[in-house]
C-alpha positions in Angstrom: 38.9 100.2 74.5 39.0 100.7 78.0 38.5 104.7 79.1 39.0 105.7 82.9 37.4 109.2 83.9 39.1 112.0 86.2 37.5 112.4 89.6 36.3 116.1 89.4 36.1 116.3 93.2 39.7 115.8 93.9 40.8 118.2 90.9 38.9 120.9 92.3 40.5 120.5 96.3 43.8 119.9 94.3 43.1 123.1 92.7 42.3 124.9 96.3 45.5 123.7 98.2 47.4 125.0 95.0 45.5 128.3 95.5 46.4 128.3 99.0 49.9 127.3 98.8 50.4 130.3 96.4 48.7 132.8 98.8 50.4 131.8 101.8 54.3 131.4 99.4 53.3 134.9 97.7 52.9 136.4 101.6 56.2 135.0 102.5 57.7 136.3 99.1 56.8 139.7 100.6 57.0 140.3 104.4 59.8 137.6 105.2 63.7 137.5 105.2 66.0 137.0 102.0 65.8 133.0 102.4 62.1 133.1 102.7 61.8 135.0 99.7 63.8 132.2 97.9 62.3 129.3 99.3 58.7 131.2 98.6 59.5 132.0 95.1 60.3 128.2 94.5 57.0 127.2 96.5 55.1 129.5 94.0 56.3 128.4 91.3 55.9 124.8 91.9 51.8 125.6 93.5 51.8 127.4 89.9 52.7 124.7 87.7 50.0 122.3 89.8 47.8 124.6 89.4 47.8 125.0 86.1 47.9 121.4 85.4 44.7 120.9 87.3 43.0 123.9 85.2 44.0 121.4 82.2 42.5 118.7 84.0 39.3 120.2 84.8 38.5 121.1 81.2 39.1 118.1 80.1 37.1 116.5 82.3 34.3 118.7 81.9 35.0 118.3 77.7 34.3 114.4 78.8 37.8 113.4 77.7 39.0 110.2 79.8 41.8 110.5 81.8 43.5 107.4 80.5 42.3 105.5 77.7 43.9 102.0 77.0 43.2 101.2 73.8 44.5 97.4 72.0 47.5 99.3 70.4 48.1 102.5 72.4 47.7 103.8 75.8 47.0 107.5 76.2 47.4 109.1 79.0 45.5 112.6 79.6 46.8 113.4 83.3 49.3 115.2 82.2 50.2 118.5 80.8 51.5 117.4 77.1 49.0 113.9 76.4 50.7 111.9 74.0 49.4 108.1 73.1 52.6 105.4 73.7 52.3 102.4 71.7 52.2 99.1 74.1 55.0 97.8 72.1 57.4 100.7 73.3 56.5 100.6 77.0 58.7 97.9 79.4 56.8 98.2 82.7 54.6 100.0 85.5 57.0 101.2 88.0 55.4 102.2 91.7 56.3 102.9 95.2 59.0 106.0 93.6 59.6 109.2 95.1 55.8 110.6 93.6 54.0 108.0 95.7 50.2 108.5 94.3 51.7 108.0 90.8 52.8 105.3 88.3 55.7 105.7 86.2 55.7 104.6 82.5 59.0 102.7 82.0 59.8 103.1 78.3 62.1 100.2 76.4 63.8 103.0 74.8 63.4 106.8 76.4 64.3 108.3 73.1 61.1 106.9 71.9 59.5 110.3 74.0 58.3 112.3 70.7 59.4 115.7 71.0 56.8 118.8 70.2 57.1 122.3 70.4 55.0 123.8 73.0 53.7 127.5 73.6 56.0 129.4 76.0 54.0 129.0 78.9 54.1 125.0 79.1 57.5 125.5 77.7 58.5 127.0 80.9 56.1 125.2 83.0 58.0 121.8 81.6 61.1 123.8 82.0 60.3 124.1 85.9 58.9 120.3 86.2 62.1 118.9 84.2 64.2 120.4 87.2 62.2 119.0 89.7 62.5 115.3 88.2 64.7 113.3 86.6 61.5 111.6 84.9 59.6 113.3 82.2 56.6 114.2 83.1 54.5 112.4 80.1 55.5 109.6 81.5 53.7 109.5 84.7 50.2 108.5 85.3 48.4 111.1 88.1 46.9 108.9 90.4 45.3 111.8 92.5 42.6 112.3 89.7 41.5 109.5 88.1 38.6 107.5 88.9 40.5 104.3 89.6 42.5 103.3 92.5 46.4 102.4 92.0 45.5 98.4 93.2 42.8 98.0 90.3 45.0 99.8 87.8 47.8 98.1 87.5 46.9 95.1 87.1 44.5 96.3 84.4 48.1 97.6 82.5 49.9 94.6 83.4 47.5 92.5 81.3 47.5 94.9 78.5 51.0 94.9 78.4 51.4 91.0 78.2 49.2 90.9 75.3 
């Protein structure tokens, strides 16, 4: 079993910009034109769902949970909001270089492989939000931006798992 740690450091300036993003979208949302108040809303709601991600991140890190553990039959990736271990058998490939460029996309064989689970309201609608902002789900990606790993070292660490 292989287990790859978060990098606390760039959780915690992740979680800062967020802040910031927020601050500066919620002062737009009140002093600025209709449009601004739009585009704002949109801003803080998008800061908000990073946020809040991070948070998750940063506990689990501090819990000492790996942010990706490749195991002989599963791979579990804990970067993302809703964890949830995909068997090697069920994944294709490792797909880069998309529109998120400091992440990797899990290609499934078959996407209605995703198990589906009933979430609390507030990562209902936080999912809700990230679902209209990609046409990818969002278990599917591994966060590149905090893990302890660099993108060149990982994949072909996956690659070799997957051929096995």
């Amino acid at each position: 079993m292989i287990k790859i740690d978060f990098n606390k450091g760039n959780i915690i300036i992740s979680m800062a910009l967020c802040f910031l993003a927020a601050v500066i979208g919620l002062y737009a949302l009140l002093y600025k034109d209709l449009i601004f108040k739009l585009a704002s809303t949109v801003w803080v709601l998008v800061a908000t769902r990073v946020f809040y991600l991070r948070i998750q991140q940063l506990n689990r890190c501090r819990k000492g949970i790996a942010a990706l553990t490749i195991d002989h039959d599963t791979l579990l990736n804990n970067s993302v909001l809703e964890p949830q271990p995909i068997p090697w058998t069920d994944i294709d490939c490792f797909v880069t270089g998309l529109y998120r460029t400091t992440s990797i996309f899990i290609k499934l064989k078959d996407s209605s492989l995703l198990r589906k689970e009933k979430t609390n309201r507030l990562l209902h609608l936080l999912s809700f939000i990230d679902h209209n902002l990609s046409t990818k789900p969002t278990r599917l990606w591994i966060d590149m931006d905090v893990i302890n790993i660099r993108e060149q070292e990982l994949i072909p660490l996956l690659n070799q798992k997957l051929q096995r």
